[in-house]
C-alpha positions in Angstrom: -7.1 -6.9 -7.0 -6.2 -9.9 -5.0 -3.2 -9.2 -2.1 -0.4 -11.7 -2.1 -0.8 -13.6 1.2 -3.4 -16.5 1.7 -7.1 -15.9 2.0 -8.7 -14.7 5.3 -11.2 -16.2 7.3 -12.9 -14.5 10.1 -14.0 -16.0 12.9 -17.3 -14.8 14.9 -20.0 -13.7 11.9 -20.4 -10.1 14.0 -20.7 -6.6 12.9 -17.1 -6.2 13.4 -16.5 -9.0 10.6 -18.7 -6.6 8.5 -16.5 -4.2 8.9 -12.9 -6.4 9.2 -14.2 -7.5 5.9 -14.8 -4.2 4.3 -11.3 -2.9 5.0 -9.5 -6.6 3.6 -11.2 -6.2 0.7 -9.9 -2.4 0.7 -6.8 -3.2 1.0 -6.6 -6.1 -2.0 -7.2 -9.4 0.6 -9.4 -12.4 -0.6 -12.2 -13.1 2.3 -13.3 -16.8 2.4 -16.2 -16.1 4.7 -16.8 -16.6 8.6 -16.9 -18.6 11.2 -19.6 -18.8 13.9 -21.1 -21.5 16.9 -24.7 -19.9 16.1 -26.2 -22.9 13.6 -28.8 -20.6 12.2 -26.0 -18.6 10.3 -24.4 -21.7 9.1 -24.8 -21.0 5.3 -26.0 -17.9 5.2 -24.3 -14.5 4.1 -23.8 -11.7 6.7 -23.2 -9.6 3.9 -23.0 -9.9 0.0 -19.8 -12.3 -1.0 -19.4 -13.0 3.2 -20.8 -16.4 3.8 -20.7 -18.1 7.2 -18.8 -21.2 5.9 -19.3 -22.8 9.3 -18.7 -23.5 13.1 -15.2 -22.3 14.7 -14.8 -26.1 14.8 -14.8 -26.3 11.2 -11.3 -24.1 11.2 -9.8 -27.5 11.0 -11.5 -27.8 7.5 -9.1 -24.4 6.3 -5.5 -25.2 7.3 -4.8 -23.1 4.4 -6.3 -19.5 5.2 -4.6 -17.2 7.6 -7.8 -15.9 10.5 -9.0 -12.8 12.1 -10.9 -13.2 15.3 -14.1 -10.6 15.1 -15.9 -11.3 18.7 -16.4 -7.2 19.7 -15.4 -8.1 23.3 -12.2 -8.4 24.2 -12.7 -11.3 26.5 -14.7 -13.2 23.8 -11.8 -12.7 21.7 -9.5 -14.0 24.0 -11.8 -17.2 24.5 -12.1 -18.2 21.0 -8.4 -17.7 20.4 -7.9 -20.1 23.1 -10.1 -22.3 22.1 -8.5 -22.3 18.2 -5.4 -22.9 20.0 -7.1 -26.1 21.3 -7.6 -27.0 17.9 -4.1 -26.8 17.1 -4.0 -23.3 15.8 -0.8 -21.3 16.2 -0.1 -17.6 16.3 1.4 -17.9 12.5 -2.2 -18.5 11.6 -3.1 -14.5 12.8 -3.3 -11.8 9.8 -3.8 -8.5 10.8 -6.4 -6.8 9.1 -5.7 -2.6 7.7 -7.6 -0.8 6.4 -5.6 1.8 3.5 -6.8 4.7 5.0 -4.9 3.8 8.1 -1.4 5.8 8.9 1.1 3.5 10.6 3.6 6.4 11.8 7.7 5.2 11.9 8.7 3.2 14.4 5.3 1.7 15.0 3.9 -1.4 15.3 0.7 -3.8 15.1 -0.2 -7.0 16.8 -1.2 -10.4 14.5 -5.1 -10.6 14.8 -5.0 -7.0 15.1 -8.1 -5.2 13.3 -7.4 -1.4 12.3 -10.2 0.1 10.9 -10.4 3.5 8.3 -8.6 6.9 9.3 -6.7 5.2 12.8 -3.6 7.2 13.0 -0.7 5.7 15.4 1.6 8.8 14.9 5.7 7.5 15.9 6.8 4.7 18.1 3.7 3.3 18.9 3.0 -0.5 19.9 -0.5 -2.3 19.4 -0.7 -5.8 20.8 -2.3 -8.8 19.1 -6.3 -9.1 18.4 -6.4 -5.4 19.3 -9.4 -3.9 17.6 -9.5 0.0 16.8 -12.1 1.9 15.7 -12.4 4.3 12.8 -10.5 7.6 13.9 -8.8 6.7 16.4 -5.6 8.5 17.3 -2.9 7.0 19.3 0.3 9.2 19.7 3.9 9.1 20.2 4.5 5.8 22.6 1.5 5.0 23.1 1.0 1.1 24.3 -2.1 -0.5 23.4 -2.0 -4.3 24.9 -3.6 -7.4 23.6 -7.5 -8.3 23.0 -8.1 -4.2 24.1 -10.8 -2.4 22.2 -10.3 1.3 21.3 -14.0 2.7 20.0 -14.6 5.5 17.1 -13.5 8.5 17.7 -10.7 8.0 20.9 -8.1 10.3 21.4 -4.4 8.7 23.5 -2.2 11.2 24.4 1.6 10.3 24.3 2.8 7.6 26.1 -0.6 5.9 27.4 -1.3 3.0 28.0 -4.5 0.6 27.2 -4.2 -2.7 29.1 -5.1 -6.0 28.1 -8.9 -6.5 27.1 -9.6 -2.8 28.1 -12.3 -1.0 26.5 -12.1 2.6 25.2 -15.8 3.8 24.6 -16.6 6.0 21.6 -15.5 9.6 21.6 -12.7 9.3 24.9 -9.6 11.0 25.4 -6.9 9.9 28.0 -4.5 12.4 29.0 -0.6 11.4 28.5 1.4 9.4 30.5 -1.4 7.2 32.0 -2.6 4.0 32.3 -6.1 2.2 32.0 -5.9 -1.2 33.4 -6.6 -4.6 32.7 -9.9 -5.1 31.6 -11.5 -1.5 32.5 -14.4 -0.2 30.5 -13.9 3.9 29.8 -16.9 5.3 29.2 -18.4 7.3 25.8 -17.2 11.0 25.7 -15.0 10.4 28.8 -12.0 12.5 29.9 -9.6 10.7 31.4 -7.2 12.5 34.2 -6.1 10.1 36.2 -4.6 6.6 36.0 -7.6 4.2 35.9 -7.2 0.2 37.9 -7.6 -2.7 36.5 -11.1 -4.1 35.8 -12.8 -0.5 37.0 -15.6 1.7 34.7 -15.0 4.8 34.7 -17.4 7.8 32.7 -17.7 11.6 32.6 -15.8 14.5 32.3 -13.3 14.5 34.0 -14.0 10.4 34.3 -14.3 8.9 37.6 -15.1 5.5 38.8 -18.5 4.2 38.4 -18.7 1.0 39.6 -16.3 -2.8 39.3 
């Protein structure tokens, strides 16, 4: 079955736009194929019916299909989305990508560009920003906040009201207690246990976490 809205095309042939791909053809979405700077791609398949179509350049070429930025870093997102804005490309042009298995709770809500990947749960009242990327089996609870380009990994647990800040990264397997913040461009480590508010663009790992290191 084909969904209703235009085609996607995915921008950065990663592992993510594996797996961005998997879930839009779940859910009934057309995939056009990917974008990517590396030449050697250019015309090859990333995976069966996922050809790299071309460079990020060639968006230009595609004024037609809505896109869905698949860098894994948040900052790498952030830079190619900037750099499609340079190219004329507005925030209409975003689709969010969910997969069916995902449970969007009342009063939630999800970012364009966002990527939401099988068994994520946001549970009530929940807000995730634009070209987010969560895992599989993630759960964010009641008010959570998840801000723009963050990445939440397999596996991470939010207590209620947290919040994720703005190209953040939630390793595999975490858990944040509620009411706290991790800041702008952190890194949380695999398995972590977070206690304590964590600053912006700190790592923090272990149980309970504590800062490693800028």
């Amino acid at each position: 079955m084909t969904g209703s809205r235009a085609p996607l095309l995915l921008v950065a042939a990663s592992g993510l736009a594996r797996e961005a791909a998997s879930a839009a053809w779940a859910a009934g979405d057309e995939v056009l194929g990917c974008l990517d700077d590396d030449l050697a791609l250019v015309g090859t398949e990333v995976a069966p019916g996922l050809p790299v179509l071309g460079t990020i350049s060639d968006v230009v070429a595609h004024p037609g299909a809505l896109l869905v930025v698949c860098a894994g870093k948040g900052a790498s997102r952030a830079a190619i989305v900037e750099r499609l804005t340079g190219l004329g490309v507005g925030g209409e042009r975003y689709a969010t990508v969910v997969d069916p298995g995902v449970r969007i709770g009342a009063g939630s809500s999800v970012g364009a560009g966002s990527i939401l990947l099988a068994g994520t749960v946001l549970t009530a009242d929940v807000r995730v920003g634009e070209h987010v990327v969560c895992m599989p089996q993630v759960v964010l609870t009641h008010d959570c906040r998840v801000e723009s380009f963050a990445t939440v990994c397999a596996g991470v647990v939010l207590g209620g009201g947290v919040v994720i800040g703005s190209q953040a990264y939630v390793g595999m397997a975490a858990s944040v207690r509620e009411n706290l913040c991790v800041g702008t461009g952190s890194t949380i480590g695999m398995g972590a246990v977070v206690l304590r508010d964590v600053p912006p663009q700190e790592t923090w790992a272990g149980i309970p976490a504590r800062r490693l290191g800028p």
